[in-house]
Phi, psi and omega in degrees: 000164199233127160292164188294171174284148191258148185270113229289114194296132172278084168278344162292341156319311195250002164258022127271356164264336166306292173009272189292332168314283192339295183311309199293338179316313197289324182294290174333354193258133152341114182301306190256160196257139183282180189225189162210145221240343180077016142304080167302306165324291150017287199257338181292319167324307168258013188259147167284060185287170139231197179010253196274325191293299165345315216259316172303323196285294166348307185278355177262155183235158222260146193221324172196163149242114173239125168069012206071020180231130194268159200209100143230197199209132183226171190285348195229142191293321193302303191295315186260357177270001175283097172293318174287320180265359159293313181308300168329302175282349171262351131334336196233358129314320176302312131349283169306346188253354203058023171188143220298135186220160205224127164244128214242058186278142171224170184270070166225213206260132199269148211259356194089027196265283223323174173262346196265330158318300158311316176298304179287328153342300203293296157316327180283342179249020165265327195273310201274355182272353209247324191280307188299329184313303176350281213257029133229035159288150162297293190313310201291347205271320169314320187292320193267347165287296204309327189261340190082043167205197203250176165260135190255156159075015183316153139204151201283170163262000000 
């Protein structure tokens, strides 16, 4: 006697979700080539930054674009002598634009542009609207005759 055939696993089944598994990374990449507006924040907003390329890119400000050339300016020698992480950013602008781009960074005096600027900005005048609420609620200010002291530790929501 022969043993029975053994039945055959459906693997046609499961390749076309291996397929689109494959596949998703590719989705993530801009379909369409983006454009710019000379919003840095903006387009920093909309590039698939991470970590340190992120982090660089935040502190830098956006100053012209000539010519295929992005023209910028950070606060520090340390931020322009990061060579690896500007390649990162002009990479994935170049991507994002559909077409080959140059990037120019120095060292100067920074206008409050940057997104990591606009952000503490931004927070610092969410922190003074959350301390005037504070301390012009009725009840805290009743609290603070009665115990004699301030409310501490404020922070917005």
């Amino acid at each position: 006697t022969t043993a029975p055939a053994a039945r055959p696993t459906p693997v046609a089944a499961a390749a076309p979700a291996a397929q689109e598994h494959a596949s998703a990374p590719m989705a993530a990449e801009p379909a369409v080539t983006g454009s710019f507006d000379g919003d840095w924040p903006a387009l920093i907003a909309r590039l698939p930054l991470t970590g340190f390329v992120r982090t660089w890119a935040n502190k830098s400000e956006f100053r012209s674009l000539n010519a295929g050339t992005f023209e910028l300016v950070v606060g520090h020698q340390k931020l322009a002598d990061d060579k690896p992480m500007q390649e990162k950013l002009r990479a994935a602008i170049e991507q994002y634009l559909g077409k080959p781009v140059r990037m120019n960074v120095t060292v100067g005096e920074m206008a409050g542009a940057s997104v990591a600027a606009i952000t503490e900005k931004q927070n610092d005048e969410r922190q003074r609207a959350a301390e005037a609420s504070i301390m012009g609620d009725p009840f805290v200010k009743e609290m603070m005759e009665k115990v004699g002291t301030r409310p501490t530790n404020v922070r917005p929501v």
